[in-house]
Each structure stands twice: as structure tokens, then as C-alpha cells.
N, C-alpha and C positions, 0 to 999 in steps of 0.2 A: 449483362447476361452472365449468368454464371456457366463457367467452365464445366464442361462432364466432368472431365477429371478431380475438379474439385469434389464435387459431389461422390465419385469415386473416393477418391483419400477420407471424407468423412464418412465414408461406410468401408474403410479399415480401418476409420481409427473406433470405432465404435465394437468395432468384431475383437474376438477374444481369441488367442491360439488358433488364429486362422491355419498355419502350417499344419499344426498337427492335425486339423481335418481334412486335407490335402490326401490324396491316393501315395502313399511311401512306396513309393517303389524307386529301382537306381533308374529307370528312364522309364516315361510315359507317354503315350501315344499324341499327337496336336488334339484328336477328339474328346481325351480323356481330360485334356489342360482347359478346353473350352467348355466341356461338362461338367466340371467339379469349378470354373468362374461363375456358369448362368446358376451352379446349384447356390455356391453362397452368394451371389449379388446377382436376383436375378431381374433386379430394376436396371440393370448396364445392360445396353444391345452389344454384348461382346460378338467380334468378329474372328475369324477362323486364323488360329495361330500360325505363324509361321517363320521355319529358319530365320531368326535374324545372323549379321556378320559377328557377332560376339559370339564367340563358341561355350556352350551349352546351353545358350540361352533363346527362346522363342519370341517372337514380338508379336502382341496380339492389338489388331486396331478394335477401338469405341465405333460401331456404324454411326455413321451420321456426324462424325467431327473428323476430326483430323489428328487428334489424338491418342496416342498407346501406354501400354506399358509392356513389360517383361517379365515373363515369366522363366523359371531354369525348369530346363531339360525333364528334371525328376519331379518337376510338378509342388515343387514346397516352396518355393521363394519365388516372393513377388517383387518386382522394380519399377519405381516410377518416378520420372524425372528426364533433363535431358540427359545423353549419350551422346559423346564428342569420340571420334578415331582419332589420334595424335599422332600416325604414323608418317605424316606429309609434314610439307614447310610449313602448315597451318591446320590449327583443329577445324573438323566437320562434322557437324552436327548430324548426324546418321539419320536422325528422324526427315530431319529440313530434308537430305541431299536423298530419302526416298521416297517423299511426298509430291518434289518436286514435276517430275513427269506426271504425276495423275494429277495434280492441279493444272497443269497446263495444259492436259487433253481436255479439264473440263472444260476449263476458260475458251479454248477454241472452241467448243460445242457451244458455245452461249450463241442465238442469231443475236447478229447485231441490230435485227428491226428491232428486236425488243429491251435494247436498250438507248442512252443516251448518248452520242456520239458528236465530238469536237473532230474534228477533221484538218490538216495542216492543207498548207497548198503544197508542200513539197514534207511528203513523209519519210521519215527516219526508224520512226520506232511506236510503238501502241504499249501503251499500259491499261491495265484496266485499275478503277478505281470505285470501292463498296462508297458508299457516302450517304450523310445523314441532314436533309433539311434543317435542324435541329441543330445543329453541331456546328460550333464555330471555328475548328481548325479546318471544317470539311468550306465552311465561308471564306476563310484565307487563301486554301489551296483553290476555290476557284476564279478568285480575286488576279489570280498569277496564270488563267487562262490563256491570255495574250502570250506570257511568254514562253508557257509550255508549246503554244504552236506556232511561233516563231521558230523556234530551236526542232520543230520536226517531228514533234512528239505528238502522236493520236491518243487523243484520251476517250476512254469508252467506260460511262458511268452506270454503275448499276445498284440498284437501291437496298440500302441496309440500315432501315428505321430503328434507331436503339432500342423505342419504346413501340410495341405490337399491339401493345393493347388495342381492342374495337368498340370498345364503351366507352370510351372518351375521345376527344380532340385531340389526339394524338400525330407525332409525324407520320405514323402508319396512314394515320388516316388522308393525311394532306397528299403525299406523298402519291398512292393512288389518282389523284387527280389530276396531279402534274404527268403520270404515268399514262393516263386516257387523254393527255392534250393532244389538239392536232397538230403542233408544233413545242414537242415536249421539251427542247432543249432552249426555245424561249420561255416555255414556263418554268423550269428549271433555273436559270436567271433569274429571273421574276421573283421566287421563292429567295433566293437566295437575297435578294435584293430586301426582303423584308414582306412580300404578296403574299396575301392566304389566298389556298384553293379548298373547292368544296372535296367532300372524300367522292369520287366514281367506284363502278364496281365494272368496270368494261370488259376487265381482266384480273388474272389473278398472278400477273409479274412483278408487282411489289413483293408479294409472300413469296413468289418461286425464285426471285436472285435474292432474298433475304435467308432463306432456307440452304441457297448455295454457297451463300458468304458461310453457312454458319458451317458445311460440309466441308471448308475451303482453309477453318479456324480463325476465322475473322473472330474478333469480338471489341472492336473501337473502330473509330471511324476519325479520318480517313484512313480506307485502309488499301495500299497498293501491291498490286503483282504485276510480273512482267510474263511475257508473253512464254516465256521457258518454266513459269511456276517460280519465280521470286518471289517471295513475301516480303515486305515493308510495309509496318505499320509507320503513323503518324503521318502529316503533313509535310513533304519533304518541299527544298526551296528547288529551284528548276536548275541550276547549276547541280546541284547533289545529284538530281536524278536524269541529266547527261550523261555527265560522269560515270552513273554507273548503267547505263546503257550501251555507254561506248559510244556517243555517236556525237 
């Protein structure tokens, strides 16, 4: 999937003296910094700028990802990229450490009927994890099921098909299926094990935690958060993500 932001960065590198069409003035209003973004890129769902901790500078988020950039105070300079504070024993990532609360109120809005849920006998800690039929690191980490719930760990799967398409045989499509099972986390296995399912239309929670992964800045699979809005991509091994659970 390709990044907004990418998309973004090549509609400035394409634009010409972007600054000087900017509003010059010594400070400009948040309304005036999101009117003079939608006027020259107005294919980005720019979102309502606001105070970032870098002084003179605004952070304005992309709806629909989880991604920003910066703009200065006076409205001419744009920044995009990460932003670390260096003021502590360790840099922070300013984006991660203010995203991290609105991903985790989403995550807890998620009903867990409508997803796929591992359950320990004695629970510790819950992650939630995007995952792709398709995908073989997302085959590994569930191969290590036993031990994540051994160790205490709830995992609660929610579906993030790489490929969406619906003209073809796609995981999108399989995925659906195992989604309308009456017992979705055996077919879940199943699949995983090497089973085709037919595509259902029962529902439409393949696209809506696909749509949330993408709200959430997922874009690979396996992809993990923890219940506070941690992000961890990649297939981690279950010792790594004790560890950083604390538990």
C-alpha cells in the first residue's frame, strides 16, 4: 500500500516555489495554514492544524492515516519526516508518543465479537495483531500461538488483507470467509494451515479493521499494538514481546 505521505512528498517534489505561494505574513492563523494546504494539494484530506511542542511550528495530521507533517507558524515552510525531543535520557519520537492515546482508545472500541480472539487460561496482557492470510511472517507468528498463550498473552486478530482487490481471488476475498465462519478462529487455522475459503458477503469487517489498520498506520503485516497504542511492526518471537509487555 502506498504511504499518503508518500504521495504527499511527490506532490512537492512536483510543485515549484511552493513558499512563495504561501500567505507571507510574520504569523498566520491554523485556518489560513489548512487553506492555503487544501488550495495547493487539494487531493490530501488535510486535517486541522495544531500547536505542536516545537515552537513556532503547527503539526497538521493526513485524515485517514496516522500520518503529519509541519508546518511554521508564518505559514512558508513545510516539514516532513520524524521529529524526536532529545531532552530526556532517551529520544521520543513526538509523532509515536502523540498518536499513542488515540490508537489505543481506538483499539479498545474495536468489539471483540468482530474479531478473532486467542484467549490464555490465565491472562497477562492482550495485543492486538492486523494479519494477512497471505503472508508468511503473519504464518510464523501464528505457528508460536501455543507460546504466546502459554506466557499470558491474549491475542485478538483483525484482518488486514495486503491485496483488496475484488476482481480476483484475492486474500481480501478468502479472508471474508473465514470472517463469516461459525467458528472463525478454526477457520483462521485452517487457512493458515494452507485451506481455501469461499469469498462471503455476511459482513463488511474485513474492509472495516482493514480500513482501521490503515487509520492506525499499519502498512505490513504482521503488525502489532499493545493495548496503550504501542506499535510494532514485524513478527516479533514471544520472549521479545514478554519483555516488552512486562509480564
Amino acid at each position: 500500500m502506498k504511504s499518503i505521505l508518500v504521495a504527499v512528498l511527490m506532490l512537492f517534489s512536483m510543485s515549484s516555489n511552493v513558499s512563495a505561494q504561501l500567505v507571507e505574513r510574520t504569523e498566520v492563523d491554523a485556518s489560513d495554514i489548512q487553506a492555503n494546504l487544501t488550495r495547493l494539494y487539494p487531493q490530501v484530506p488535510w486535517g486541522t492544524p495544531e500547536p505542536s511542542d516545537i515552537a513556532n511550528m503547527y503539526i497538521v495530521p493526513i485524515l485517514g492515516s496516522s500520518e503529519m507533517i509541519y508546518v511554521s507558524s508564518d505559514g512558508r515552510h513545510l516539514l516532513t519526516g520524524r521529529v524526536f525531543r532529545i531532552d530526556g535520557a532517551s529520544p521520543v519520537d513526538v509523532v509515536e508518543e502523540r498518536e499513542m492515546p488515540r490508537r489505543a482508545a481506538a483499539l479498545a472500541a474495536v468489539d471483540l465479537e468482530d474479531a478473532i480472539v486467542y484467549t490464555p487460561e490465565e491472562k497477562k496482557a492482550r495485543i492486538y495483531v492486523f494479519t494477512d492470510i497471505s503472508c508468511g511472517f503473519c504464518r510464523q507468528m501464528h505457528n508460536r500461538m501455543d507460546e504466546m498463550l502459554e506466557a499470558g498473552i491474549e491475542v485478538v486478530y483483525l484482518a488486514y488483507p495486503r491485496d483488496t482487490r475484488a476482481a480476483s481471488r484475492t486474500a481480501y476475498l478468502e479472508m471474508t470467509g473465514i470472517w463469516c465462519a461459525d467458528d472463525r478462529a478454526y477457520a483462521l487455522d485452517r487457512a493458515f494451515q494452507g485451506a481455501d475459503f469461499t469469498p462471503e458477503t455476511c459482513n463488511q469487517l474485513v474492509r472495516e479493521q482493514y480500513e482501521l489498520g490503515v487509520s492506525l498506520g499499519v502498512n505490513s503485516t504482521p503488525h502489532i499494538f499493545f493495548e496503550d497504542g504501542t506499535k510494532i511492526p514485524g513478527a516479533q518471537p514471544t520472549e521479545a514481546l514478554v519483555q516488552a509487555l512486562g509480564i
